[in-house]
C-alpha positions in Angstrom: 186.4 -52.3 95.3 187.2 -55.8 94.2 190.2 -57.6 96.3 193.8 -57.4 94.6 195.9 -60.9 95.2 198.2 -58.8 97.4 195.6 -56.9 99.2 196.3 -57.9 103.2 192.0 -59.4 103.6 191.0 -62.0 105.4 187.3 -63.1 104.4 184.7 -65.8 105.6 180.9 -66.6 105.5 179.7 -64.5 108.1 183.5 -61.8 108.6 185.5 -60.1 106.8 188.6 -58.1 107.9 190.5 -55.6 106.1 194.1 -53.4 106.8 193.1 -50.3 105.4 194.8 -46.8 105.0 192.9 -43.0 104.1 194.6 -40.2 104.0 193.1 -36.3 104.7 193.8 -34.0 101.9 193.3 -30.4 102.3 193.2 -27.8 99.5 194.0 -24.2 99.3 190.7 -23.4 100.2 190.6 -25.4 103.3 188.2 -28.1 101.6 188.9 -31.9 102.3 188.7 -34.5 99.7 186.3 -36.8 99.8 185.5 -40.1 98.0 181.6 -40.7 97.4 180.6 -44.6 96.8 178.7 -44.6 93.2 175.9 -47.2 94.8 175.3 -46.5 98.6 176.4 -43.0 98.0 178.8 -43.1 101.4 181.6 -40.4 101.9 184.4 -41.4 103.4 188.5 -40.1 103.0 190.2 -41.4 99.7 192.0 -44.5 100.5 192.5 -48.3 99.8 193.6 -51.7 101.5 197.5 -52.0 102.2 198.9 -54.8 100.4 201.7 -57.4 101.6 205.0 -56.2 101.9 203.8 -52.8 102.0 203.6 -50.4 104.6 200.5 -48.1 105.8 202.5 -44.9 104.3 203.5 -46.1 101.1 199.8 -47.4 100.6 198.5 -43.8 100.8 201.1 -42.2 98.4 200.2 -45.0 96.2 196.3 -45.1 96.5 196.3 -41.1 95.8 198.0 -42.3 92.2 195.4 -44.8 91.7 192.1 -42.4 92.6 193.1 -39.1 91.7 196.3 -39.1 89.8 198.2 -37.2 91.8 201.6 -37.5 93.5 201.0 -37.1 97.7 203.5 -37.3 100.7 202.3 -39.0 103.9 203.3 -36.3 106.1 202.2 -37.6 110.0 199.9 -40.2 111.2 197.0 -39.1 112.6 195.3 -41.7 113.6 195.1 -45.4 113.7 191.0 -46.4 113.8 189.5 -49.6 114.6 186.4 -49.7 112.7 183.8 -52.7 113.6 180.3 -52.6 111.5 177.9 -55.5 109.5 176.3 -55.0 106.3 173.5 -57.9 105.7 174.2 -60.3 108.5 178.4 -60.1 107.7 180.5 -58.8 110.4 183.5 -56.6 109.2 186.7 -55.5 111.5 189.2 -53.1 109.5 192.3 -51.2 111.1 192.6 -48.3 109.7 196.0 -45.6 109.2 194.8 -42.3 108.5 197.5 -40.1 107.3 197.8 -36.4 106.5 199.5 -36.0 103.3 200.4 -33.1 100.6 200.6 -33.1 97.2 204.1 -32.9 96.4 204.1 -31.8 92.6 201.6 -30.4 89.8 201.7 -33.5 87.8 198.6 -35.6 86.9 199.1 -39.0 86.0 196.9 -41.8 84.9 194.3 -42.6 87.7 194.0 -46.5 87.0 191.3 -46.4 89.6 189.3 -43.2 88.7 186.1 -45.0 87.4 184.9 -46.5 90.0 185.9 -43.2 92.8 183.9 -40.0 93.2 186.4 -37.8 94.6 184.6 -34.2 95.9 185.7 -31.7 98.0 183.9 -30.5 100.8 184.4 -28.3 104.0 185.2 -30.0 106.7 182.4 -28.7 108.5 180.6 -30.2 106.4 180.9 -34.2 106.6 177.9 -35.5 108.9 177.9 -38.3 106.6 181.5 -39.7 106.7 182.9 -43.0 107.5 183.7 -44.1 110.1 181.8 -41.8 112.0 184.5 -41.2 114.6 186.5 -39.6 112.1 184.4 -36.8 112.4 186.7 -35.8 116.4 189.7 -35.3 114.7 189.2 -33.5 111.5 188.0 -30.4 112.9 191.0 -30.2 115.1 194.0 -32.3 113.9 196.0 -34.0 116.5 199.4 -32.9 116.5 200.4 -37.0 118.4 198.8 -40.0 116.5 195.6 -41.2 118.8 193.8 -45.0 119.0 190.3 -44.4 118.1 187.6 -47.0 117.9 184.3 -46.9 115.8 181.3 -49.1 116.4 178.8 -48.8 113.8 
């Protein structure tokens, strides 16, 4: 996704750096949603970048508007995740909130950001392919404290 003006990035030559949150979603059935990127066909949880003045929780509630159209509560922090990878020769560093949330009503609203999100659901068994791979320790078993965990890809 394209940067917003209040987006919290920092971005250079050879880095970029990014304050992120994602939240874990879990259905009736016990499926998690997942976004799948359109190009490089990644799965990883629905999310966005926090933007100034804004804090990790309020991001979530408001990214689930924007992708899915649906009203969520940030319920506990699960984890805070710092994720270093490159892609062609540029370095990236985010700091990730992951949150678990609930969808607080049945209304659907206008999902600004729907075209360019593939939001599935899929067991949580299920996810060899998600991002940042580390995520994968804690969604089988949800911490009941927040943990620190670090992801080198």
């Amino acid at each position: 996704m394209a940067d917003e003006a209040k987006d919290i990035v920092l971005r250079g030559n050879q880095f970029s750096f990014k304050y992120r949150t994602t939240g874990i979603f879990i259905n009736a059935k016990g499926n998690i949603a997942i976004n799948v990127d359109p190009v490089t066909q990644q799965a990883g949880l629905p999310g966005g970048k926090v933007k100034y003045g804004e804090t990790s929780r309020e991001a979530i509630e408001r990214e689930f508007i924007e992708e899915m159209g649906i009203h969520v509560r940030a319920i506990r922090l699960i984890a805070v995740i710092e994720n270093l990878f490159n892609i062609d020769d540029q370095q990236y560093n985010e700091i990730m909130f992951t949150w678990l949330i609930e969808r607080v009503d049945q209304e659907q609203v206008f999902a600004k950001d729907s075209w360019e999100q593939c939001v599935t659901w899929r067991k949580i068994s299920e996810l060899p392919d998600i991002k940042p791979k580390i995520l994968q320790t804690v969604l089988c078993d949800l911490p009941t404290i927040p943990v620190h965990l670090i992801n080198r890809d």
